[in-house]
C-alpha positions as CSV (number, residue, x, y, z in Angstrom):
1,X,0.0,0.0,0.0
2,X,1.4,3.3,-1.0
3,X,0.9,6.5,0.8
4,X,1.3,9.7,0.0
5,X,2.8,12.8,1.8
6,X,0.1,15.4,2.2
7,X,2.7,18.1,2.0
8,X,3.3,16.5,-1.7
9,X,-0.3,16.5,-2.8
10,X,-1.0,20.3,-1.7
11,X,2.1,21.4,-3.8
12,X,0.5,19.9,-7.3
13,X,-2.5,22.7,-6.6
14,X,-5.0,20.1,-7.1
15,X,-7.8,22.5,-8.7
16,X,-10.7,23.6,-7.0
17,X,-12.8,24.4,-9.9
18,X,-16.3,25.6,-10.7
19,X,-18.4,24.2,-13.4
20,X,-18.3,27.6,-15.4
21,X,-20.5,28.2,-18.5
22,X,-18.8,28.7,-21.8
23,X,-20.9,32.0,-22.5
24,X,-19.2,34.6,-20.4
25,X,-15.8,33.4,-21.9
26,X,-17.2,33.6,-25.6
27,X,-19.0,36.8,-24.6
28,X,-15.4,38.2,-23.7
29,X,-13.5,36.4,-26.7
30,X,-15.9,38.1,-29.2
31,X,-14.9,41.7,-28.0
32,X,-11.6,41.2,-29.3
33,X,-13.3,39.6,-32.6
34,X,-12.8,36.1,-32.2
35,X,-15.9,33.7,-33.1
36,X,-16.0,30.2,-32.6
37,X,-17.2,29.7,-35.9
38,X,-15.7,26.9,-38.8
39,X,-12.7,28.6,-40.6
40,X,-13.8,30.0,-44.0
41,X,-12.3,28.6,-47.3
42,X,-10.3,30.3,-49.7
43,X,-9.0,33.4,-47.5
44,X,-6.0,34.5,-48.9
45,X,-2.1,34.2,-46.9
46,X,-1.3,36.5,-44.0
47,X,2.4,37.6,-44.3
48,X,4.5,36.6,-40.8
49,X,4.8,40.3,-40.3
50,X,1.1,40.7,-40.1
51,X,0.7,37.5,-37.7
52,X,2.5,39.5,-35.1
53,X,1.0,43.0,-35.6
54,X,-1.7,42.0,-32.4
55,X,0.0,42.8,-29.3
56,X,-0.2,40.2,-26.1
57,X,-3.3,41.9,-24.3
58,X,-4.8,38.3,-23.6
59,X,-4.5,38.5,-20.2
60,X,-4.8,35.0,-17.9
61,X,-7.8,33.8,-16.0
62,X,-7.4,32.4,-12.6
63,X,-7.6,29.1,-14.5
64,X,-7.0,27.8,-17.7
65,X,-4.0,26.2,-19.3
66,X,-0.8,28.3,-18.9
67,X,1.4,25.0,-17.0
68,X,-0.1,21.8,-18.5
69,X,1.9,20.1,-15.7
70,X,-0.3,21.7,-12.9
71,X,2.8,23.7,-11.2
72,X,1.9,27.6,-12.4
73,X,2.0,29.8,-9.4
74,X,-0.3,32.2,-10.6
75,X,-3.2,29.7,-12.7
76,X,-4.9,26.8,-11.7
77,X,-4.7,24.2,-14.5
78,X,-8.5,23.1,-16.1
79,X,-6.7,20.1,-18.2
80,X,-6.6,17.8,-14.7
81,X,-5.6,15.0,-16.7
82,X,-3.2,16.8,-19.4
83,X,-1.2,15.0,-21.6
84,X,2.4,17.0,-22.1
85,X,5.0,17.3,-24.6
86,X,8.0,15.7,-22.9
87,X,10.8,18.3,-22.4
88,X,14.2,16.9,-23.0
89,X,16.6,18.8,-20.4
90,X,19.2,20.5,-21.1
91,X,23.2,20.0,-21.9
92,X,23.9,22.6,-19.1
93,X,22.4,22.6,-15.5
94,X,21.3,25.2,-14.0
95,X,17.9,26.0,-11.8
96,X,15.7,24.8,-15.0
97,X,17.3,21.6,-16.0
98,X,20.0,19.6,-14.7
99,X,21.3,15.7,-14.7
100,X,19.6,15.6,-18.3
101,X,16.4,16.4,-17.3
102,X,13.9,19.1,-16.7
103,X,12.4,20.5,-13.6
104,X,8.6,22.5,-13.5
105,X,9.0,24.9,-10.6
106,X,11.3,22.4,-9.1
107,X,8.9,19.4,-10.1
108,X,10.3,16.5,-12.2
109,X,7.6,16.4,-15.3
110,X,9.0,13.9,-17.0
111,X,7.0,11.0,-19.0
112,X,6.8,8.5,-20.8
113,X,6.2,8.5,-25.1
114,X,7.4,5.5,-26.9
115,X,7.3,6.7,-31.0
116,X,8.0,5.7,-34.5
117,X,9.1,9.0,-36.6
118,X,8.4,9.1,-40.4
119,X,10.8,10.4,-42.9
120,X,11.1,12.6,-46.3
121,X,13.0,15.0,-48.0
122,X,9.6,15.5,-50.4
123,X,8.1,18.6,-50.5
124,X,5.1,18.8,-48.4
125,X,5.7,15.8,-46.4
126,X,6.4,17.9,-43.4
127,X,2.7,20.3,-43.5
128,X,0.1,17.8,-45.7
129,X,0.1,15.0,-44.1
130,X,-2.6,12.0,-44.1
131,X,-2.8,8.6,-41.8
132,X,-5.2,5.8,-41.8
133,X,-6.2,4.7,-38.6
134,X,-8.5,1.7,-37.2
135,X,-9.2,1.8,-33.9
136,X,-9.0,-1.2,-31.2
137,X,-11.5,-3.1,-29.5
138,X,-11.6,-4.4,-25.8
139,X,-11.9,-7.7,-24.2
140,X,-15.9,-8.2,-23.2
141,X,-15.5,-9.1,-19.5
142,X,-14.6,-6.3,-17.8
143,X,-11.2,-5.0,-16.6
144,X,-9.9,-6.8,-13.5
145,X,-7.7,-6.5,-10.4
146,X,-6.1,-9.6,-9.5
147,X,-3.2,-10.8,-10.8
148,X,-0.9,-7.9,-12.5
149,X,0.4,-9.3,-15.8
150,X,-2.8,-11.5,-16.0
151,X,-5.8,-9.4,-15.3
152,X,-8.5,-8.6,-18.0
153,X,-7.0,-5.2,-19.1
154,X,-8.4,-2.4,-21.3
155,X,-6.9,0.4,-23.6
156,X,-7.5,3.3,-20.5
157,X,-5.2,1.6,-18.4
158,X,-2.6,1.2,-21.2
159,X,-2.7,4.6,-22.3
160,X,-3.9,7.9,-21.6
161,X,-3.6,8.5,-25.1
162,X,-2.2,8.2,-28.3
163,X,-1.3,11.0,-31.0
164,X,0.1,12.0,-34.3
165,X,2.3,14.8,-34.2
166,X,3.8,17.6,-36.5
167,X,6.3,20.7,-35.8
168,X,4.6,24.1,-35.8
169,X,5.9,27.5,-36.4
170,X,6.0,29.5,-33.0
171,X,8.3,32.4,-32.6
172,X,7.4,33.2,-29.1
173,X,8.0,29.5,-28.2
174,X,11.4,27.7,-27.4
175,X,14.0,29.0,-28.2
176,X,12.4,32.5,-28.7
177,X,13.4,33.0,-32.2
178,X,11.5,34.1,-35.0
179,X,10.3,31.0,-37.3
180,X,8.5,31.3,-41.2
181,X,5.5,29.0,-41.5
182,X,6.9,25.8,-43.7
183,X,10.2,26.2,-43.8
184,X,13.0,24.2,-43.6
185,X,15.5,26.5,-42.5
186,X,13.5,26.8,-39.3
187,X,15.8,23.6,-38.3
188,X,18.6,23.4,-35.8
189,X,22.0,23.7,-37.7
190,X,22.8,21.3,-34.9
191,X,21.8,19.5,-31.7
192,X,23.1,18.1,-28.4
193,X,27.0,18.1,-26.4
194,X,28.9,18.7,-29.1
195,X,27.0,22.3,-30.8
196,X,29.1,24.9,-30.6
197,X,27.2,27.8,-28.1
198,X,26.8,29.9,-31.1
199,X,25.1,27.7,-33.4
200,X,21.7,28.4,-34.7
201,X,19.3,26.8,-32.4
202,X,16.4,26.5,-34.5
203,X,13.3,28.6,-34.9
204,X,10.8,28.8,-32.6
205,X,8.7,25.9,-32.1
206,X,5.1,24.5,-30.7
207,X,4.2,20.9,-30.9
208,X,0.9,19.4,-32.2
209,X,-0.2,15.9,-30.4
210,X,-3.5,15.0,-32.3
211,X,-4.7,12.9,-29.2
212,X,-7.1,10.3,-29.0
213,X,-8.6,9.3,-25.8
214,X,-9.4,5.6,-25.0
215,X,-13.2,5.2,-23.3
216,X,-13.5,3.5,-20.0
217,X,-12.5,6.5,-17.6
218,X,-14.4,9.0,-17.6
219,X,-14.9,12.2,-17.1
220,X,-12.0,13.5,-19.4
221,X,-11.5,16.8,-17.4
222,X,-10.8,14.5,-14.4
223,X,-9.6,11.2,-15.6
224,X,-8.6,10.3,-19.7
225,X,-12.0,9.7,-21.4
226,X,-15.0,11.1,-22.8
227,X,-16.8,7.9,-21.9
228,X,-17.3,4.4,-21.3
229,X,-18.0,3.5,-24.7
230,X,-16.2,5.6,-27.4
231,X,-13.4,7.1,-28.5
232,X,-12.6,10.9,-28.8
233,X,-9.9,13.5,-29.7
234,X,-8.3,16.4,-29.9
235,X,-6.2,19.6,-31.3
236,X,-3.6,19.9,-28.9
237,X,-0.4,22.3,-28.5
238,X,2.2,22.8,-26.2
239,X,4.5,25.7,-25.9
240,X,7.9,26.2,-24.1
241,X,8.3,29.6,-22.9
242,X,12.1,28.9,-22.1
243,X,15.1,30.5,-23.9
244,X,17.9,28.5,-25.8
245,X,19.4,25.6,-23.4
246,X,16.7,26.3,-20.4
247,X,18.5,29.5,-19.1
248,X,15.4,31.6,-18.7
249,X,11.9,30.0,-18.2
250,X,8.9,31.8,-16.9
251,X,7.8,29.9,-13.7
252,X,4.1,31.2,-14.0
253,X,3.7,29.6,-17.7
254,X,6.9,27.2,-18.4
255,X,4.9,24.6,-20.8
256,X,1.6,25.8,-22.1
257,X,-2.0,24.3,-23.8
258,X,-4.0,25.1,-26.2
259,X,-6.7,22.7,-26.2
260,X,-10.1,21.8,-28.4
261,X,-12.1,18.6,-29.1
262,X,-12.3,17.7,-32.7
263,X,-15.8,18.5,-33.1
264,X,-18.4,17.9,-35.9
265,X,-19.1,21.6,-36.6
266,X,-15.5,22.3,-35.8
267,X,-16.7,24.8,-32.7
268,X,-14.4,24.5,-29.8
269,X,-16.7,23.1,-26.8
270,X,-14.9,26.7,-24.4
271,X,-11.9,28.8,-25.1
272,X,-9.0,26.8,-26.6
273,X,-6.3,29.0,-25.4
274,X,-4.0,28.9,-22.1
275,X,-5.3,32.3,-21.0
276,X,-9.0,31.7,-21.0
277,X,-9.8,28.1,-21.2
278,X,-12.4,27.3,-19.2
279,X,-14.0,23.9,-17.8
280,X,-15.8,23.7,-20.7
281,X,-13.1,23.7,-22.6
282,X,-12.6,20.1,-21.3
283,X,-15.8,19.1,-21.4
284,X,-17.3,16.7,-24.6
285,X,-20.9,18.1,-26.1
286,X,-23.4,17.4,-28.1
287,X,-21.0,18.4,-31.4
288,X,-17.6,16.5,-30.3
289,X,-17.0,13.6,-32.4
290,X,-17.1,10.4,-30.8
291,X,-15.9,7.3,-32.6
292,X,-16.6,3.4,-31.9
293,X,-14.0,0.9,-31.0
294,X,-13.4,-1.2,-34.7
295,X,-14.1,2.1,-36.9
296,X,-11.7,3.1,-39.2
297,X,-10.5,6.4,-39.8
298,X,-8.9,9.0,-42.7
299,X,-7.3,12.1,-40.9
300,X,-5.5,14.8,-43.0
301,X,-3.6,17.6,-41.2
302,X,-2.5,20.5,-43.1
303,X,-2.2,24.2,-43.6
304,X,-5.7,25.3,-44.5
305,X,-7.2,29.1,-45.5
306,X,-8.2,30.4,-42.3
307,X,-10.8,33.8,-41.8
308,X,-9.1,37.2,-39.9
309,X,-9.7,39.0,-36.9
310,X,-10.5,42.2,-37.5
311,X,-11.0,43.4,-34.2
312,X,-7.7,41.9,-33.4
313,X,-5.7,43.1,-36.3
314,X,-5.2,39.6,-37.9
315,X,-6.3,39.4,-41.7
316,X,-7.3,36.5,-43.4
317,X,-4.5,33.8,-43.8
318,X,-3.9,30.4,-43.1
319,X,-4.0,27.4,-39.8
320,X,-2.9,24.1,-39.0
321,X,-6.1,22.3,-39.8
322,X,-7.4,18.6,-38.7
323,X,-10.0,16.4,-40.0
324,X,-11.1,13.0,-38.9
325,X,-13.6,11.0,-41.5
326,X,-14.8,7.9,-39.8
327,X,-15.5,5.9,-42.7
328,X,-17.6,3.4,-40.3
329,X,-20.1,5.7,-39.1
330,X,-20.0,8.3,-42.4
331,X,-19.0,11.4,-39.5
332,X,-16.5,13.7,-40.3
333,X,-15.1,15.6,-37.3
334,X,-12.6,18.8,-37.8
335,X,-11.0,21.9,-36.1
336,X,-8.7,24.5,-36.9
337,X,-5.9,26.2,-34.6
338,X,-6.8,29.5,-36.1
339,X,-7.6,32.9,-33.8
340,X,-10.8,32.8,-35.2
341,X,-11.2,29.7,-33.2
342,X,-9.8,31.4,-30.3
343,X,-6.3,30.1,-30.3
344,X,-2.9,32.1,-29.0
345,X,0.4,32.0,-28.4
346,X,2.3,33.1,-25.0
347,X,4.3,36.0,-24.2
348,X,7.4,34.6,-22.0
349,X,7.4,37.8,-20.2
350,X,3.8,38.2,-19.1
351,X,2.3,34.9,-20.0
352,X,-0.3,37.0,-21.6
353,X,-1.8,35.9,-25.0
354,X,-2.0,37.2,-28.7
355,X,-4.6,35.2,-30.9
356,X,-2.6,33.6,-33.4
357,X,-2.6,31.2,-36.4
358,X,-0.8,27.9,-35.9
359,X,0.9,26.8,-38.5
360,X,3.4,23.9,-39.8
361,X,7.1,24.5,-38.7
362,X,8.8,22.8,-41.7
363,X,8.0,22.0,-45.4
364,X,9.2,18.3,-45.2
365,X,9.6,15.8,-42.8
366,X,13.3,15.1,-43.2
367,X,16.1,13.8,-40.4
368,X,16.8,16.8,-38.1
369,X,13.5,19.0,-38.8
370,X,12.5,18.2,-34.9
371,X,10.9,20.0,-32.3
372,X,14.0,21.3,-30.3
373,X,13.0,21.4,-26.9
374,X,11.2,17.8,-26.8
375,X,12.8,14.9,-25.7
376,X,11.8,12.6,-28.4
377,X,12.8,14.3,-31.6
378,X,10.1,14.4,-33.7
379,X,8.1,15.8,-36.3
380,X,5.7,13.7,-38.4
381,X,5.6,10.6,-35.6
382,X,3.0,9.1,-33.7
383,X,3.5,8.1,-30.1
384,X,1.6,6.2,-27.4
385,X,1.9,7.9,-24.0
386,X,2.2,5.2,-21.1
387,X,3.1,5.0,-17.5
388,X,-0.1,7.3,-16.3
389,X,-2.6,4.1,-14.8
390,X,-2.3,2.2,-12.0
391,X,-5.3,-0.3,-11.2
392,X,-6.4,-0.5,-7.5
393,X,-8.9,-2.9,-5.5
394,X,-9.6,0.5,-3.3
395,X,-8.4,3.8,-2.9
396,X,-7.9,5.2,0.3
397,X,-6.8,8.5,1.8
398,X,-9.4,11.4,1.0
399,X,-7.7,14.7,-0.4
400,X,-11.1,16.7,-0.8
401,X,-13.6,17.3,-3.7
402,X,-12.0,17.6,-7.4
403,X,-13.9,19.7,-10.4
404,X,-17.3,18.3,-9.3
405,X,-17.3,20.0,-5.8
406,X,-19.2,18.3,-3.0
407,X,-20.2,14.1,-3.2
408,X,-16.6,14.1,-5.9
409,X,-14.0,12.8,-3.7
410,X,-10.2,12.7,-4.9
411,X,-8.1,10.2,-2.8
412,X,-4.4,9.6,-2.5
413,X,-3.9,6.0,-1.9
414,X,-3.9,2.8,-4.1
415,X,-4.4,-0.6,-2.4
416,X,-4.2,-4.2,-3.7
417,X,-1.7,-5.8,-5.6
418,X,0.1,-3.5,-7.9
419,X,0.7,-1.9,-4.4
420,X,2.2,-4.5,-2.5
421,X,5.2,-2.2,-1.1
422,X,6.0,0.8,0.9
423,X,7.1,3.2,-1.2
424,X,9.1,5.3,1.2
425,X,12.6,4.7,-0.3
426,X,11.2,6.8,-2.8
427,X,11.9,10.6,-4.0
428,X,8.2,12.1,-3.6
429,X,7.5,12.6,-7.4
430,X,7.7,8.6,-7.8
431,X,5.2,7.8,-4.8
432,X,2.7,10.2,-6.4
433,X,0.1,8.5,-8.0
434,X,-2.8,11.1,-7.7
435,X,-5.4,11.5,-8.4
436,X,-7.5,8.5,-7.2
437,X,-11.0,7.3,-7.3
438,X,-12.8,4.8,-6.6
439,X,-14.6,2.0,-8.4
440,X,-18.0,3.4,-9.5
441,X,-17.8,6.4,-9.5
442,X,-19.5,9.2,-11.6
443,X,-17.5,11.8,-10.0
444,X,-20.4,13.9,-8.2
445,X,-22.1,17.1,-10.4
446,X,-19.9,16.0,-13.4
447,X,-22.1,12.7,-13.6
448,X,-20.2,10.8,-15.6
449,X,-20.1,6.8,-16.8
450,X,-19.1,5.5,-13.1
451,X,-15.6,4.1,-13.3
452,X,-15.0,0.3,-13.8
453,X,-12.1,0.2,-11.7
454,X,-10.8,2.0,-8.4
455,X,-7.5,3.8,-10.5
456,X,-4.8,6.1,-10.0
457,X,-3.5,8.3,-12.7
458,X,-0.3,9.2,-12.0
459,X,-0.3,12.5,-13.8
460,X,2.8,14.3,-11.9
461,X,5.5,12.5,-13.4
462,X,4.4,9.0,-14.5
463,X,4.6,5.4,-12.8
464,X,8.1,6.3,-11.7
465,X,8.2,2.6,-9.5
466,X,6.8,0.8,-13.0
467,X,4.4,-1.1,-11.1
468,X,1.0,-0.1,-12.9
469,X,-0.6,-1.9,-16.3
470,X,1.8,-0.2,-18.7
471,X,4.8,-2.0,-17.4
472,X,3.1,-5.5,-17.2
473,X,2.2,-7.8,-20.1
474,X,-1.3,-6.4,-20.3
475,X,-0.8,-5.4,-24.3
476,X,-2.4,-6.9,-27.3
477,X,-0.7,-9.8,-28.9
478,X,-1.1,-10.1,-32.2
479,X,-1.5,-7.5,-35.0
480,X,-5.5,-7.4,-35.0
481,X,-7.7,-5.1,-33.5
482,X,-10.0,-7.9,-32.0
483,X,-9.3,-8.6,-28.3
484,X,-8.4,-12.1,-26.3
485,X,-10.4,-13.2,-23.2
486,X,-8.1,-10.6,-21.2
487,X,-5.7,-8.6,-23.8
488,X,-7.5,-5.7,-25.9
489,X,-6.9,-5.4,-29.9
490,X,-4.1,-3.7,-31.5
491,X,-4.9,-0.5,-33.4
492,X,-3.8,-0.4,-37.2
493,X,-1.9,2.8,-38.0
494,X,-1.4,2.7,-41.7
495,X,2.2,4.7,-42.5
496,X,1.2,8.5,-43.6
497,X,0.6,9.7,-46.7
498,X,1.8,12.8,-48.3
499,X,-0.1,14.0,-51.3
500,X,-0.2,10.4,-52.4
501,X,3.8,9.7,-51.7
502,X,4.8,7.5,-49.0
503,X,7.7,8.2,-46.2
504,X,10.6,5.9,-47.2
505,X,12.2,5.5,-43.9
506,X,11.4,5.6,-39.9
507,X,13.2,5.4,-36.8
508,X,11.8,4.3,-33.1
509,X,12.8,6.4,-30.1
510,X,11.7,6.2,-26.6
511,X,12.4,8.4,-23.7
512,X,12.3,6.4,-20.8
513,X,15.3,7.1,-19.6
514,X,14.4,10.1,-18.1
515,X,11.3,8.8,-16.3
516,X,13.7,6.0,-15.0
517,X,15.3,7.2,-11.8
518,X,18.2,5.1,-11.7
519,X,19.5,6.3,-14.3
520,X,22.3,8.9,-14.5
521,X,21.0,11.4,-17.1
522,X,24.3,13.1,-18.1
523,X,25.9,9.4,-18.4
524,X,23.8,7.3,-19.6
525,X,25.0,4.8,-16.8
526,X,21.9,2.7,-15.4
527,X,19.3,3.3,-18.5
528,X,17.7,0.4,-19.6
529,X,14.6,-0.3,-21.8
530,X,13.0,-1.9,-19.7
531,X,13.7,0.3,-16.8
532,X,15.3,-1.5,-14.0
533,X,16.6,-0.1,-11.0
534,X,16.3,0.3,-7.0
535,X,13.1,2.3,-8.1
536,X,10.8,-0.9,-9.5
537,X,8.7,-1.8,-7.1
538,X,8.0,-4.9,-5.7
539,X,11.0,-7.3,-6.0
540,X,11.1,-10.1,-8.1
541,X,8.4,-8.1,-10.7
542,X,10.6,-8.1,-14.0
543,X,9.2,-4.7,-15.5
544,X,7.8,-5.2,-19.7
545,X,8.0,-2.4,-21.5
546,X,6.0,-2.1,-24.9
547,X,7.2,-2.1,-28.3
548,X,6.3,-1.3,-32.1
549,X,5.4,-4.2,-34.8
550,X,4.5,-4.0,-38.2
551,X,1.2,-6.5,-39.4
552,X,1.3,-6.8,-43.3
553,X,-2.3,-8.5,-43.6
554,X,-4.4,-6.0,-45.1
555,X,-2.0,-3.9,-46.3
556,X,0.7,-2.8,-43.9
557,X,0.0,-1.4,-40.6
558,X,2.2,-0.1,-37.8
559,X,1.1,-1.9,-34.4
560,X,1.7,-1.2,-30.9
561,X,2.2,-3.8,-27.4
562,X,2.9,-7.2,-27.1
563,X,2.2,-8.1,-30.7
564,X,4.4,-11.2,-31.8
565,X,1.7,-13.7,-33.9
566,X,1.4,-12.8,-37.7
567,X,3.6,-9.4,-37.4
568,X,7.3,-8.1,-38.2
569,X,8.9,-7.2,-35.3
570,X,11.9,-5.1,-35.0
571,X,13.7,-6.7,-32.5
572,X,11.1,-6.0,-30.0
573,X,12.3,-3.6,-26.8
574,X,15.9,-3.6,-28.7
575,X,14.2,-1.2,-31.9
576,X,14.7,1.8,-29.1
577,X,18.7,1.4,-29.9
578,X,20.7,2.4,-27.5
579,X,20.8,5.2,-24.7
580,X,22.3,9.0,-26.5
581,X,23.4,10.8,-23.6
582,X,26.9,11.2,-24.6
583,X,25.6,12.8,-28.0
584,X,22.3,14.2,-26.7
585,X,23.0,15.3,-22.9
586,X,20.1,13.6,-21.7
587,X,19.1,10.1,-21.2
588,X,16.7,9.5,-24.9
589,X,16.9,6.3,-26.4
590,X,17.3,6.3,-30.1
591,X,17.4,2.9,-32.8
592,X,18.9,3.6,-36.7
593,X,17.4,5.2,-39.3
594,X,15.6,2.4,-41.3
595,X,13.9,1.8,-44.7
596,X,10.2,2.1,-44.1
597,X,9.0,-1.8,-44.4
598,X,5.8,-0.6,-45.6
């Protein structure tokens, strides 16, 4: 049984929320001429210079979205159960970043993403991008809590979610310099130990996860789903208001979100950006698209004409654009990170925020065109976020009352058998497991689909001790998307598409290293995939870690888990290649640059 110092819990500024209406916030987002309206077609290109004629006068609400990680001083954070880019650390240390990894207002944010990146030197292969993607289906007998490595397990306890991701064009993002909209020379002239200080560090850069959610643990503003029995997903950004190598962060908004469900009338459900999101930001409605386990999917992002803002000095121009057509069900979802939609990017002095048209950082997808403050280093990838779940017979330890306010109790304590040991050895981030519920619950005025489970989410910094169901065998097994008696179904991401033209070679990377407290960061000493270490709990557990597979029936589809029956493997846990601190600076795992087998 693991408990959890009090002290610990208060410092995460678990939120206290109201359930606010959306109308006020719209009310106040139309004064500066934003409407949450679809973005019109064939508006013709804003210059850069234009872009940035609206000053920062976005000022921040007393909630909203400027720290996905939950640490701002100054903001409670709506998205509870946020799903971060992974910041790498830096090659120096100081009070931002040291041992290889990075610190939140002192808080290790660390987390876990293992991804296949897709490469191409073609033109557009870095901003028009299309995927095919079916999605799983679940054992029929509900989850269980048993046996860990043996229990009946769902795709909510393997994942908090999984996303496609592309580079966008931020200049008031890490590192703070200016960046043109689908451009390649936007790109690092190098990276890691060996850069010379006065190398060009890139341009300024955001990072889109398209998430999906997994049903099964609801509500999404407290837990990871929209509900019990279909899948959703969404437009999400983060920004790093840090300057080159971590030397200057703003404590008050270090990693911020910009956040809207991909919706059927492509209307955000509240205010998508850091400064005014709002609870119904983060809350699923009538128009957000909602898809069924076995449906199969089309998504196309790309740079789309977007309307102005007058009011707001932003003419018509273009946005990073998304659209999901379920070819099951015959819905089409869609949403645009436009700041006719409502989005914005952050000042790093103020966090105040200007609305602002997303765009695509680079024009291809090609080897070093990266993000360059994430720790994996990717552009056109797709990842599968794990280490957030761990499965409980009860929970124990009230905290108080979480968005729901009175009759929704947040605990602190997971019992049963994926808690077998004291914790105490442990630095505080790892024996966070917060927030807790119980089994059945609907999570007071929010009303959701009670949970199946009593569950942990781990959102600080992971499952540090690698003792929840993403470090057991729990994963599907064989490249289909139909579940066993107590394993779910694989989901089938087809490799992406660019204007008809494949990607001819990928590359796996995971960053577990720096979720993996035993190991030395600067080093590399003591990083293993799996993690092992004087951190896993319970001796004698030998920790699984998941891996990428490719299933040619059907055509050729990149799966994700446990998957060895009728599917190329790449050597299993080995595709991750070997630890690149001594290159990098920090503790990312990195395999070779292969041929695409598809």
């Amino acid at each position: 049984m693991r408990k959890v110092p009090k002290s610990h819990i208060l410092s995460k500024k678990l939120p206290k929320r109201r359930l606010w209406g959306v109308l006020p916030a719209v009310l106040g987002l139309m004064t500066l001429g934003v409407m949450y309206a679809p973005a019109a077609v064939g508006a013709a290109a804003a210059t850069p210079a234009a872009a940035k004629s609206a000053p920062f006068t976005v000022k921040p609400n007393a909630s909203g979205g400027l720290d996905c990680n939950g640490f701002s001083p100054i903001q409670k954070t709506i998205l509870g159960a946020a799903t971060c880019t992974d910041p790498k650390g830096g090659t120096v240390n100081n009070k931002n970043t040291w041992g290889g990894r990075f610190y939140d207002n002192g808080h290790y944010i660390g987390h876990d993403e293992p991804n296949v990146g897709f490469f191409s030197n073609r033109a557009g292969s870095g901003d028009n991008v299309n995927w095919t993607y079916t999605l799983p289906k679940d054992p029929k007998a509900a989850p269980t809590v048993k046996t860990p490595g043996k229990d009946v397990s769902n795709w909510f306890e393997l994942t908090v979610a999984t996303w496609l991701g592309m580079a966008l064009c931020d200049g008031n993002s890490y590192p703070q310099l200016p960046c043109t909209p689908e451009s390649d020379a936007n790109a690092p002239a190098c990276f890691g130990v060996s850069c010379p200080q006065a190398s060009y560090p890139g341009g300024g850069s955001a990072f889109l996860e398209m998430q999906f959610y997994p049903p099964g643990d609801a509500p999404f503003i407290e837990n990871v789903s929209c509900n019990n029995t279909q899948w959703c997903a969404s437009l999400h950004i983060n920004e790093a208001e840090c300057t080159f190598n971590f030397v200057s962060c703003n404590n008050n908004c270090r990693e911020t979100t910009n956040f809207a469900f991909i919706q059927t009338n492509g209307v955000p459900t509240g205010p998508p950006s850091p400064q005014l999101m709002t609870n119904a930001s983060a809350e699923p409605n009538a128009q957000t698209l909602l898809m069924n386990p076995g449906d199969k999917l089309q998504i196309h992002i790309v740079d789309a004409a977007a309307p102005g803002v007058p009011t707001a000095g932003i003419p018509p121009g273009k946005a990073l654009e998304l659209t999901i057509d379920d070819l099951t069900t015959g819905q089409t979802g869609f949403m645009q990170a436009s700041a006719a939609n409502g989005f914005a990017q952050t000042d790093i002095a103020t966090c105040n925020g200007r609305l602002f048209n997303f765009q695509p950082e680079y024009r291809t997808s090609k080897p070093g065109n990266i993000v360059p403050w994430a720790a994996i280093q990717a552009n056109v990838s797709s990842s599968i976020e794990i280490g957030h779940f761990t499965p409980c017979t009860s929970v124990s330890g009230l905290l108080g009352n979480g968005v729901g306010g009175n009759g929704d109790p947040v605990f602190s304590t997971c019992n049963g058998p994926y808690e077998t040991t004291a914790d105490t050895s442990e630095p505080q981030e790892a024996g966070m497991d917060t927030p807790c519920y119980p089994a059945g619950s609907t999570h007071g005025s929010l009303n959701s689909d009670p949970n199946p489970i009593a569950n942990c989410t781990d959102l600080t910094a992971g499952d540090l001790d690698f003792d929840g169901s993403t470090y057991r065998t729990d994963y599907p097994t064989s490249g289909t998307i139909n579940p066993t008696a107590i394993n779910p179904g694989s989901f089938l991401l087809s490799q992406p598409t660019s204007s008809g033209h494949a990607y001819p070679q990928i590359k796996f990377q995971a960053d577990i290293g720096l979720s993996e407290l035993a190991c030395n960061g600067t080093t590399g000493a003591g990083c293993t995939v799996p993690p092992t270490g004087s951190y896993v709990d319970q001796p004698g557990h030998t920790t699984f870690y998941p891996f990428w597979s490719v299933n040619f029936g059907g055509g050729c589809s990149f799966v994700f888990g446990n998957n060895t029956t009728g599917v190329k493997d790449f050597g299993m846990d080995a595709e991750y290649g070997k630890v690149m601190s001594a290159t990098l600076g920090y503790p990312e795992f990195e395999g070779r640059l292969m041929a695409n087998p598809c």
